[in-house]
Residue, then its C-alpha position, 0 to 999 in steps of 0.5 A: x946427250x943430257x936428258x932433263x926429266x921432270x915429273x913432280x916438279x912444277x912445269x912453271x919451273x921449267x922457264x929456270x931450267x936453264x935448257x934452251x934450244x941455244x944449247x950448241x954441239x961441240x961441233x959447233x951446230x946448234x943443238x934441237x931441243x925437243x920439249x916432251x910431255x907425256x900423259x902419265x908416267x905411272x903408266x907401264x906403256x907410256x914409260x916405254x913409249x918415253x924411254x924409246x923417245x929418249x934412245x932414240x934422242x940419244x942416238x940422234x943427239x938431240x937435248x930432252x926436256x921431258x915432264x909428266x903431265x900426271x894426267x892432268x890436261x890443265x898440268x900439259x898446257x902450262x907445261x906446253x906454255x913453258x916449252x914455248x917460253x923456253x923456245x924449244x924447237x919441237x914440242x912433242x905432246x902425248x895428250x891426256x884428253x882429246x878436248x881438253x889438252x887442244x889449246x896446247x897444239x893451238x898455243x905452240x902452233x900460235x907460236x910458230x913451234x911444231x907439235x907432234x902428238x903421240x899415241x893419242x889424239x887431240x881435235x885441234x890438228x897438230x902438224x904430225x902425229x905418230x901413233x896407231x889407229x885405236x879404233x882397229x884395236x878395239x875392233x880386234x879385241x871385240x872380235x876375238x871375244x865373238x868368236x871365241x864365244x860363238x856370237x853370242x853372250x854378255x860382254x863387259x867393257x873397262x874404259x880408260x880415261x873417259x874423253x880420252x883418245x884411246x877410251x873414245x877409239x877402242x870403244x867406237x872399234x868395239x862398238x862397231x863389231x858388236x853391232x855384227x852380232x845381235x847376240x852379244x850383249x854388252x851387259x855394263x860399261x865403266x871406268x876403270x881409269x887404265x889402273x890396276x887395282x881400280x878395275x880390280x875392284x870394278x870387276x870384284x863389283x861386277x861379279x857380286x851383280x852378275x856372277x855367272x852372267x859375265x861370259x867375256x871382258x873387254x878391258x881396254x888396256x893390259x893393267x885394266x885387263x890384268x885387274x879384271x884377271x885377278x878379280x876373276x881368278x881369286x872368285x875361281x871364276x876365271x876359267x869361265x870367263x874370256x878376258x881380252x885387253x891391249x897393249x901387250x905389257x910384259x905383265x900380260x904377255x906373260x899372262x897369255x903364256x900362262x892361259x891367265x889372259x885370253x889374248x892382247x893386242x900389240x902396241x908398238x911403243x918402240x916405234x911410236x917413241x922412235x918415229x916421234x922423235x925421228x919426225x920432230x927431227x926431220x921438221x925441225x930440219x925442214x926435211x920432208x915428213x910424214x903428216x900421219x904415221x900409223x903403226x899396225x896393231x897386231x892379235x896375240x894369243x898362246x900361239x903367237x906370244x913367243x914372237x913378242x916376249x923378249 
C-alpha cells in the first residue's frame, strides 16, 4: 500500500495527484481509495489517530490519501471537494468545527461518496462516526477534581477550539457535574486552543489574578494540561493546585508517573483510527456496519498509569 500524505500543500492540488479510486491490486480487483482529512497534524493525539489509520490501511490494503486540514474548517471542505473530484470511495473526515466543516458531510453525501467522521462531530450526520462520547470525559475529569477536593474550591477550566466538538462536549460533561457540588466554584474559563505554550502562558495570567485562590484545573486535553502543569510548577505552586486533563499522551502519562499531573483520562486513538478505517472498508463493500462506534474513555491516575504506559 502507498500512502499519499499531504500537509502544506494546497488541497486543490490534490485533483493532480494522480490517485483515484481506478487504482487495481495486482490481482486485478479494483483497489478502495479512502480520502482522509485530519484536523491538525501539529497535534500529538490527532498524529496517532492518522498513524492507527494508516496501520490499519496497510494491513487491509487499502490507498490513502491523506491531508492536514491545519485547523481550518474552510481549508477541509476544499480538501473534501477534491476527494470527491477525484472519486475516492470513502471519505473519512476528523472535523475541525462541529458547524463550520458540516457542508463537508453535505457535499460527499450530495455526492453519493461515504463519510465517516472521526473523534469529533459535526451537525450534519455523516453515514458513521467512530470516536468516543466527550461529553463523559468531561464529566470524569470534573468528578475527580470534586472529590479530590472534597466538593468544595475554585475550579479553572482550558478549552480547546471554541465550536468544536470536543470543547462543547468536555465542557457540557464538566458543567453537569459541577452542578452536583454548589461548593466548586468555576472561578474563570478560556481558551487555550489545545496548545501547550498557549495555555501556559493562560495559566502564568491565571496565577498573577488569582494565586493562591486556584485549588484545581481542568484542562481539556493533555498539552493544555501539560502547559498549566509547567506554569504551576515554575511559580512553586504546583503542590497545591490539582490538574486533571485528557487524552492520556505519553507526555502526560509520564507526568502522572511522577505526581506532576493528578490524573488524565484515555483515549483510545488505536481503536478510532483502526475502526475508522475498518467501517470505511465494510461500507465501501456494502457489508453491514455500525452507525456509531463508541470507544469508552477510561480515569488514569498513579495507581492505575502502568497499565497504559507502553
Amino acid at each position: 500500500m502507498k500512502r499519499i500524505y499531504v500537509g502544506l500543500i494546497a488541497s486543490a492540488l490534490l485533483v493532480g495527484c494522480g490517485q483515484t479510486s481506478e487504482k487495481e491490486q495486482g490481482d486485478g480487483a479494483k483497489k478502495l481509495t479512502v480520502g482522509v482529512t485530519m484536523l491538525s497534524m501539529q497535534n500529538e493525539f490527532i498524529v496517532k489517530v492518522s498513524d492507527e489509520i494508516d496501520k490499519k490501511a496497510q494491513e487491509l490494503g487499502v490507498e490513502l490519501i491523506t491531508v492536514d486540514a491545519e485547523r481550518s474548517a474552510l481549508k477541509q471542505i476544499e480538501q473534501v471537494e477534491s476527494f470527491i473530484a477525484q472519486k475516492v470511495d470513502v471519505i473519512i473526515m476528523n472535523p475541525c468545527e462541529v458547524e463550520a466543516s458540516s457542508p463537508a458531510v453535505t457535499k460527499a453525501l450530495a455526492a453519493k461518496i461515504p463519510i465517516i467522521n472521526v473523534n469529533s462531530a459535526t451537525s450534519a450526520k455523516p453515514t458513521a462516526f467512530v470516536g468516543s462520547d466527550d461529553v463523559e470525559s468531561g464529566r470524569i475529569a470534573m468528578k475527580f477534581i470534586a472529590e479530590k477536593l472534597g466538593g468544595k474550591g475554585n475550579v479553572f477550566m482550558m478549552h480547546g477550539f471554541m465550536g468544536q466538538a470536543a470543547q462543547i462536549q468536555r465542557e457540557q460533561g464538566a458543567r453537569e457535574i459541577l452542578k452536583q457540588y454548589p461548593n466548586l466554584k468555576l472561578v474563570a474559563h478560556q481558551t487555550g486552543e489545545w496548545d501547550r505554550a498557549k495555555s501556559m502562558s493562560l495559566m502564568e495570567n491565571w496565577i498573577q489574578s488569582y494565586g493562591k485562590d486556584i485549588n484545581a484545573v481542568f484542562a481539556q486535553n493533555d498539552e493544555m494540561g501539560m502547559g498549566a502543569v509547567n506554569a504551576l510548577t515554575a511559580a512553586g505552586m504546583k503542590d497545591k493546585v490539582i490538574v486533571v486533563s485528557i487524552d492520556a499522551i505519553p507526555d502526560a502519562l509520564q507526568a502522572v508517573k511522577k505526581g506532576t499531573l493528578d490524573a488524565t483520562v484515555f483515549q483510545n486513538a488505536e481503536q478510532q483510527g483502526a475502526k475508522a478505517i475498518e467501517t470505511a472498508v465494510k461500507i465501501a463493500k456494502g457489508e453491514a456496519y455500525e452507525k456509531e462506534v463508541l470507544i469508552p474513555f477510561q480515569l488514569v491516575t498513579k495507581d492505575n498509569v502502568g497499565q497504559f504506559i507502553k
